[in-house]
MIVEXLUM-841905 format. One record per residue: residue number from 1; z, x, y of N, C-alpha, C in turn. Coordinates in pm, 1 decimal, m for minus. Atoms other than C-alpha are relative to their C-alpha. Last residue first. Layout:
<atoms>
+------+----------+----------+----------+----------+----------+----------+----------+----------+----------+
! resi !     n_c3 !     n_c1 !     n_c2 !    ca_c3 !    ca_c1 !    ca_c2 !     c_c3 !     c_c1 !     c_c2 !
+------+----------+----------+----------+----------+----------+----------+----------+----------+----------+
!  NUM !        Z !        X !        Y !        Z !        X !        Y !        Z !        X !        Y !
...
+------+----------+----------+----------+----------+----------+----------+----------+----------+----------+
</atoms>
This chain:
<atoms>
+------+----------+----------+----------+----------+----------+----------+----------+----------+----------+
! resi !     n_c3 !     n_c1 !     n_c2 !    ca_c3 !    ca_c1 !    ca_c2 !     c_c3 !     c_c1 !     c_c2 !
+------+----------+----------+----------+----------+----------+----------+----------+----------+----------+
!  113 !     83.6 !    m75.8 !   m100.8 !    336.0 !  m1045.5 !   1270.9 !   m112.3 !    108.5 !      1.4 !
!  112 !     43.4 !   m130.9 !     m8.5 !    439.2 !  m1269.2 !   1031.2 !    m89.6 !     82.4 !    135.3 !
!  111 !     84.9 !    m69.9 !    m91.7 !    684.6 !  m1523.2 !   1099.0 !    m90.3 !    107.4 !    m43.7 !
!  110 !    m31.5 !    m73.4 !   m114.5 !    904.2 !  m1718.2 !    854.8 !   m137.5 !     31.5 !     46.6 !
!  109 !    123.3 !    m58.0 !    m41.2 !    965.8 !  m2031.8 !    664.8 !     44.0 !    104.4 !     98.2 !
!  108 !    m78.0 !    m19.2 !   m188.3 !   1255.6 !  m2076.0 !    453.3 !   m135.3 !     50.9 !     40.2 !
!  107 !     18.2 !    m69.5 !    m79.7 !   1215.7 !  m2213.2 !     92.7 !     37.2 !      6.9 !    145.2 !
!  106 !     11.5 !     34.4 !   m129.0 !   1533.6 !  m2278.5 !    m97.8 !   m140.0 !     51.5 !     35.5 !
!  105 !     m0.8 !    m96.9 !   m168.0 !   1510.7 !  m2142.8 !   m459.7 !    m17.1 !    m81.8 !    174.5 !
!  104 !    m89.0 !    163.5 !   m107.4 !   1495.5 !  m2395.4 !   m758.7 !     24.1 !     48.9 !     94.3 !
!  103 !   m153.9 !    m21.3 !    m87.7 !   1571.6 !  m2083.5 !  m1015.9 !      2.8 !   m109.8 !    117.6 !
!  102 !    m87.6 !     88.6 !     61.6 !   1242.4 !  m2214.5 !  m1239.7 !    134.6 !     47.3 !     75.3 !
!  101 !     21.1 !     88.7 !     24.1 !   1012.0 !  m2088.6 !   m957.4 !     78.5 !   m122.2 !   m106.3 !
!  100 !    m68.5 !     58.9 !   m173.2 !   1130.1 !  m1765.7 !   m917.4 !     30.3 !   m143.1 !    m25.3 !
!   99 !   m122.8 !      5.6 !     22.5 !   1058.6 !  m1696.1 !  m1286.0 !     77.9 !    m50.2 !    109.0 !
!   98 !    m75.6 !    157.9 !    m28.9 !    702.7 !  m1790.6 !  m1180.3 !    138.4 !      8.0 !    m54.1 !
!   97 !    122.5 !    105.5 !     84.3 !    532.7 !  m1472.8 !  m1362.4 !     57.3 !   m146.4 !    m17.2 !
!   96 !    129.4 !    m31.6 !      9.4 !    666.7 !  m1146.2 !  m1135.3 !   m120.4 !   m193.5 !    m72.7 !
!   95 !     45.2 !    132.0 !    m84.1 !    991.7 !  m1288.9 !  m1049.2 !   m124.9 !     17.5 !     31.8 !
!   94 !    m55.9 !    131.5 !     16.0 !   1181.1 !  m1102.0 !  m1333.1 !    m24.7 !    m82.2 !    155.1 !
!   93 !    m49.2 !     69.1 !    139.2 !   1093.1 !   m762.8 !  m1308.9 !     47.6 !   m139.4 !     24.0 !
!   92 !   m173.3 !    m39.4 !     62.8 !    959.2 !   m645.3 !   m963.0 !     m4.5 !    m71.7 !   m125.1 !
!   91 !    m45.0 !      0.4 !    149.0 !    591.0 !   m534.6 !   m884.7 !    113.2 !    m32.5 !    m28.9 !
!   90 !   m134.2 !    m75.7 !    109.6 !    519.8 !   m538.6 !   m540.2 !     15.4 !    m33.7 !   m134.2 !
!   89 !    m13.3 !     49.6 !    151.1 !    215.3 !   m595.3 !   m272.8 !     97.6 !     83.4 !    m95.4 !
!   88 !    117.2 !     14.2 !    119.6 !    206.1 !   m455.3 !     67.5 !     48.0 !    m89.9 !   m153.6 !
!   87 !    m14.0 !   m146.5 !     79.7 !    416.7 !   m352.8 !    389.2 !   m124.9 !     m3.1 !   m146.1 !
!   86 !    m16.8 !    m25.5 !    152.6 !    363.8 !   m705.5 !    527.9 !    m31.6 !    122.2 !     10.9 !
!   85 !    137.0 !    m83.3 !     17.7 !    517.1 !   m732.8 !    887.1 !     m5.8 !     21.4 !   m141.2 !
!   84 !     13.9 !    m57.5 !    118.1 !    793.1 !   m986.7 !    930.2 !   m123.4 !     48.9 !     37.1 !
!   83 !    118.0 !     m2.3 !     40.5 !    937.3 !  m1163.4 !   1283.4 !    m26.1 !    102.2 !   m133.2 !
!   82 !     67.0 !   m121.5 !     51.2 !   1248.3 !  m1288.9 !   1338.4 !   m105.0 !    m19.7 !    m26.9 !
!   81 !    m66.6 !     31.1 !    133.9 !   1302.0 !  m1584.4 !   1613.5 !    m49.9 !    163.1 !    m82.9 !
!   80 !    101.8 !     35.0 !     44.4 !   1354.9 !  m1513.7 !   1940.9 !     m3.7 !    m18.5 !   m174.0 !
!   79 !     41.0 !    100.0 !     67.5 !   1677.5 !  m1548.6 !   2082.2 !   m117.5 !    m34.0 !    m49.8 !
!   78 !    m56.6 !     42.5 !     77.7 !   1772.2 !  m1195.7 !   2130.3 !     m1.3 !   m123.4 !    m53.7 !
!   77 !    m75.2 !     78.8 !   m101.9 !   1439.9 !  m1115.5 !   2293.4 !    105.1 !    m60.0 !   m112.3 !
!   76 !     47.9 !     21.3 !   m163.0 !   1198.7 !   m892.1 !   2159.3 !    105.1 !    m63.7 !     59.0 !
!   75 !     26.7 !    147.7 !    m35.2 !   1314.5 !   m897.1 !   1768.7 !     m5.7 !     58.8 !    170.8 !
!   74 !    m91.6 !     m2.3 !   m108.4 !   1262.7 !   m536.9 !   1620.5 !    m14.0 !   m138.9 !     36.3 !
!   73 !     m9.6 !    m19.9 !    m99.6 !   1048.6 !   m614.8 !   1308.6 !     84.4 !    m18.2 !    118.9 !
!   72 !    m58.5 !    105.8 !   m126.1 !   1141.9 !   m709.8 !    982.3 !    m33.8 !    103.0 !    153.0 !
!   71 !    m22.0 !    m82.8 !   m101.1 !    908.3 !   m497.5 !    698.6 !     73.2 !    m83.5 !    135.3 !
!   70 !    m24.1 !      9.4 !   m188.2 !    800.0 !   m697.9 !    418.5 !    100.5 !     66.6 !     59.8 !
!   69 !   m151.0 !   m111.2 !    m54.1 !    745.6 !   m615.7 !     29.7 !    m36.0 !    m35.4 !    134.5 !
!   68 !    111.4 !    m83.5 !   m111.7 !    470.5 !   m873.0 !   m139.0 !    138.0 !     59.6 !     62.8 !
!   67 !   m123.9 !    m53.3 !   m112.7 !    585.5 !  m1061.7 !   m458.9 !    m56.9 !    103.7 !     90.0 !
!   66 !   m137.0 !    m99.9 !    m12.4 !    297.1 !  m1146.1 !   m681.4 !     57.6 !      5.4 !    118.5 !
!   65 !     12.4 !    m69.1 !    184.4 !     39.7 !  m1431.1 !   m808.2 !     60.2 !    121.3 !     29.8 !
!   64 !      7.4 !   m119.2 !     26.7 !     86.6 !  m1666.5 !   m449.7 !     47.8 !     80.7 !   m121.7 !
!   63 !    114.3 !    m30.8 !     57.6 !    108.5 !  m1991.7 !   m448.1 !    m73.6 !    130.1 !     14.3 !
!   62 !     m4.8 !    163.3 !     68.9 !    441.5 !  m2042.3 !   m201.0 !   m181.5 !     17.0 !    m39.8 !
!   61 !     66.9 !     99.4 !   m121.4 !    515.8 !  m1685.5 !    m71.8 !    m72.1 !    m44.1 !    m91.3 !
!   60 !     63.5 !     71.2 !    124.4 !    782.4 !  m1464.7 !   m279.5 !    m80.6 !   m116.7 !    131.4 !
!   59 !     32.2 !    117.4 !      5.5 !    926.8 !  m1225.3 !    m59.2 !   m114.0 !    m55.0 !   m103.1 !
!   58 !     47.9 !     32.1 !     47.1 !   1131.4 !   m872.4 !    m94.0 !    m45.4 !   m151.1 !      2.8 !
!   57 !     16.5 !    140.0 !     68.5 !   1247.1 !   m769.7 !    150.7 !   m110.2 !     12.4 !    m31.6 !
!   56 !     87.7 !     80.6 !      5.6 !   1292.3 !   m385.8 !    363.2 !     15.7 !   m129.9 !    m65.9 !
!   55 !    m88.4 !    142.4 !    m31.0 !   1619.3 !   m219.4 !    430.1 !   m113.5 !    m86.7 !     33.0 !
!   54 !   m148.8 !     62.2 !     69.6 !   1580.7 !     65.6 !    192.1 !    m10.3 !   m117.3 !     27.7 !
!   53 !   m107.2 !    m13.5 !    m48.0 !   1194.6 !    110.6 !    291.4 !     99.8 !    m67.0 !    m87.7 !
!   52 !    m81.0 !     83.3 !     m3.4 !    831.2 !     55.6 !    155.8 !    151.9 !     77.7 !      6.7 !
!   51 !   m112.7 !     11.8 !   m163.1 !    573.9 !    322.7 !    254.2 !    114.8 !    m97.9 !     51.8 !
!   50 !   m106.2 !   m117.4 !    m25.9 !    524.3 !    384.8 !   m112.5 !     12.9 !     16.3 !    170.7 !
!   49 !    109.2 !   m146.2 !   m120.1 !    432.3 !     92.4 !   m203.8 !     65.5 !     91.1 !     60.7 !
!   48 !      7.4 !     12.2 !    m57.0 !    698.4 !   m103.8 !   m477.7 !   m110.1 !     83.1 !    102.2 !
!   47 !     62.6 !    m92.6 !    m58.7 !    731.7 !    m80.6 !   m820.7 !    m50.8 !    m70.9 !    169.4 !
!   46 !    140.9 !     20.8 !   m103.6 !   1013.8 !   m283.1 !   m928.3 !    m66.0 !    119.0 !     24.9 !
!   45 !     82.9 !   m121.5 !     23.3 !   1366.3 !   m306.1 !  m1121.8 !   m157.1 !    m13.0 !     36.8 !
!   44 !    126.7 !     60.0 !     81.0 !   1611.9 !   m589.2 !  m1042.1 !   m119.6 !    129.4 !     34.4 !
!   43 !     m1.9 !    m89.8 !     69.9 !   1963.0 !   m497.0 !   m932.5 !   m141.0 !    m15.5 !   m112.4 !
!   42 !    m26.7 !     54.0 !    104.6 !   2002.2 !   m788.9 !   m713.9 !     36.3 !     77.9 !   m145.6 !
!   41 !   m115.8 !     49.2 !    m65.1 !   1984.0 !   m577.4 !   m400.4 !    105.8 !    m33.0 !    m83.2 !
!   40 !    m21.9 !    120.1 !   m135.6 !   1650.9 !   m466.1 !   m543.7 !    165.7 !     m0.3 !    m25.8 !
!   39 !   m105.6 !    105.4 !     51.5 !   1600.4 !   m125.5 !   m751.6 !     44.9 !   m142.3 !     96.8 !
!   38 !    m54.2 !     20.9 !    m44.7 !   1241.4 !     52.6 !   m668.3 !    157.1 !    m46.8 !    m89.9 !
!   37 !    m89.8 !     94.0 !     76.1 !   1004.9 !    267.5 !   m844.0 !     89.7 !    m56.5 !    140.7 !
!   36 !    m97.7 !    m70.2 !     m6.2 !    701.4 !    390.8 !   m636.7 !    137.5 !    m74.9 !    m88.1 !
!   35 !   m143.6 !     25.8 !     15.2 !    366.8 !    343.7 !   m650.2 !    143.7 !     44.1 !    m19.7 !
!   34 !     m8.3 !    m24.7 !   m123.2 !      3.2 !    487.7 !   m562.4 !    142.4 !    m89.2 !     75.6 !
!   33 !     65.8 !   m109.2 !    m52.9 !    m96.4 !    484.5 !   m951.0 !     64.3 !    m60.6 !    171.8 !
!   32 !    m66.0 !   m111.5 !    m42.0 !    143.6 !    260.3 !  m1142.1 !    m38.6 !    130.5 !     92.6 !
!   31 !    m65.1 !     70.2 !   m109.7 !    m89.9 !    m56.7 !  m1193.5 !    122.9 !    113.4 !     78.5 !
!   30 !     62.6 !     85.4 !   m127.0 !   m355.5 !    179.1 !  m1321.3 !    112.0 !    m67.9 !     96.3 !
!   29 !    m10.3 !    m99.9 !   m108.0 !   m189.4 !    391.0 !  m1572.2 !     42.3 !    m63.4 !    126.0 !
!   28 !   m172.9 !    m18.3 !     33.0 !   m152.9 !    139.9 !  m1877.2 !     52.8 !     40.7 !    165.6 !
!   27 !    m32.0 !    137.3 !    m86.0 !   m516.2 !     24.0 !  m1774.9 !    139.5 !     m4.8 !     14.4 !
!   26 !     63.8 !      3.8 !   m175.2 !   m617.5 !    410.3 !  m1789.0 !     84.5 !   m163.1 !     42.9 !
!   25 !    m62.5 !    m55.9 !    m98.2 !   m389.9 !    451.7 !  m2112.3 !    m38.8 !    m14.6 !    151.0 !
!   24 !   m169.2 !     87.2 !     m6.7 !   m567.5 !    128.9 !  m2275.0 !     76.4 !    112.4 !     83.6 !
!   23 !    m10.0 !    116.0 !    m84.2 !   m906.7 !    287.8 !  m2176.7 !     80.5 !    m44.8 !     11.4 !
!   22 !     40.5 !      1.8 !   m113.2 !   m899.1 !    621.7 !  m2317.2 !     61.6 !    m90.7 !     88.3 !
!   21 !   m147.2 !    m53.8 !    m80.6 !   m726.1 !    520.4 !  m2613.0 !     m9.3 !     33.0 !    101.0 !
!   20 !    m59.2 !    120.2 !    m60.0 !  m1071.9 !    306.8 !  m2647.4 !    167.5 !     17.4 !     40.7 !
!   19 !     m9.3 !    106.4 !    m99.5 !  m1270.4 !    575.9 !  m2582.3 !     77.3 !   m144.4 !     39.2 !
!   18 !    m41.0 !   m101.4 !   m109.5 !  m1094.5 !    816.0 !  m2818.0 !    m23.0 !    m59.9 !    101.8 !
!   17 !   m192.6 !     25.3 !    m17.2 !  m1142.4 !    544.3 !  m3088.5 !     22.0 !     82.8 !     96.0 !
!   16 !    m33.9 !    140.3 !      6.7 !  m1515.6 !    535.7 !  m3048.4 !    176.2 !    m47.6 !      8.1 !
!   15 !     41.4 !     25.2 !   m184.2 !  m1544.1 !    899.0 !  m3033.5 !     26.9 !   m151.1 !     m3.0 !
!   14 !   m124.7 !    m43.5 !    m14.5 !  m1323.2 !    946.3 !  m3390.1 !    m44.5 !    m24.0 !    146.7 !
!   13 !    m99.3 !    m71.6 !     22.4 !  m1589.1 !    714.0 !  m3550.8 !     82.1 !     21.4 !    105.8 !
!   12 !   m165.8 !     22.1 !    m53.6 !  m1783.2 !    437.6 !  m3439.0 !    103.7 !     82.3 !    m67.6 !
!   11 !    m51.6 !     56.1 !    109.5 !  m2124.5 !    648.5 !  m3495.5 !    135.6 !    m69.4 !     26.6 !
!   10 !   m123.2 !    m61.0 !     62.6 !  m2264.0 !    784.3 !  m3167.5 !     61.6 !   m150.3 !   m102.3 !
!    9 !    m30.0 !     99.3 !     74.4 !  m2634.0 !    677.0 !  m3004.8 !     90.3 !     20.0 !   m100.2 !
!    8 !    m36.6 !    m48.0 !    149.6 !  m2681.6 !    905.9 !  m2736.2 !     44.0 !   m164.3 !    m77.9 !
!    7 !    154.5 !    m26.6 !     90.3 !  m2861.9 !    801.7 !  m2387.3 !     36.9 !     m3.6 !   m127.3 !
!    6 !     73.4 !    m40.8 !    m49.1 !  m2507.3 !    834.3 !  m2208.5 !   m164.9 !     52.8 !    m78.3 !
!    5 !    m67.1 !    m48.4 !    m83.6 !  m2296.0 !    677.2 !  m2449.4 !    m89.7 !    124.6 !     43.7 !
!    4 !    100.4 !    m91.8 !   m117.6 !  m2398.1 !    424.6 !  m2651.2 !     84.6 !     59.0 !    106.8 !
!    3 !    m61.4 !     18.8 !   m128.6 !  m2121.6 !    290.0 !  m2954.1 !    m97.0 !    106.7 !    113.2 !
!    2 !     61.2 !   m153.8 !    m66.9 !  m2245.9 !    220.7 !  m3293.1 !     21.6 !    m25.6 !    162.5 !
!    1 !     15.6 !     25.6 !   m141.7 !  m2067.8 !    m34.4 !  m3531.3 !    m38.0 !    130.6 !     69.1 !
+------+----------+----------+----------+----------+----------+----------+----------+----------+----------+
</atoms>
């Protein structure tokens, strides 16, 4: 097998394997680049964005492919209802791939602002 790389035409030797350790560390990398570890409430292990807070949440929203970190905003008027700001997309262990979903969870609708 012969592998092109910039004009050159290289033998699948030791370059051929260097590109492909290359690549698995980059995709290894990737989801960890501009993250932060977390621990939830629960004691469940996560990468979270790094402008995410102690007393932020974690939510799971109905057909959606990951957990998103929210931000509660001051409420305006003591009877208003709460409102949520999304912070961004999260990584946690065990409700990443529908694990939620077999626990039978209440939903609760809320607000985003």
């Amino acid at each position: 097998m012969k592998a092109t790389r910039a004009g050159k035409v290289w033998e699948s030797g030791i370059v051929f394997e260097y590109v492909q350790r290359e690549t698995a560390l980059q995709q290894a990398v990737t989801p960890m680049l501009d993250r932060r570890m977390c621990r939830t409430a629960r004691g469940a292990l996560g990468l979270v964005p790094p402008l995410a807070r102690v007393a932020d949440f974690i939510a799971v929203f109905a057909g959606a492919n990951v957990p998103c970190v929210l931000r509660a905003r001051p409420r305006l008027q003591p009877e208003s209802r709460r409102q949520f700001e999304v912070v961004g997309p999260c990584n946690i262990k065990g409700i990443m791939h529908g694990e939620l979903a077999e626990a039978q969870l209440a939903m609760e609708p809320i607000v985003l602002a």
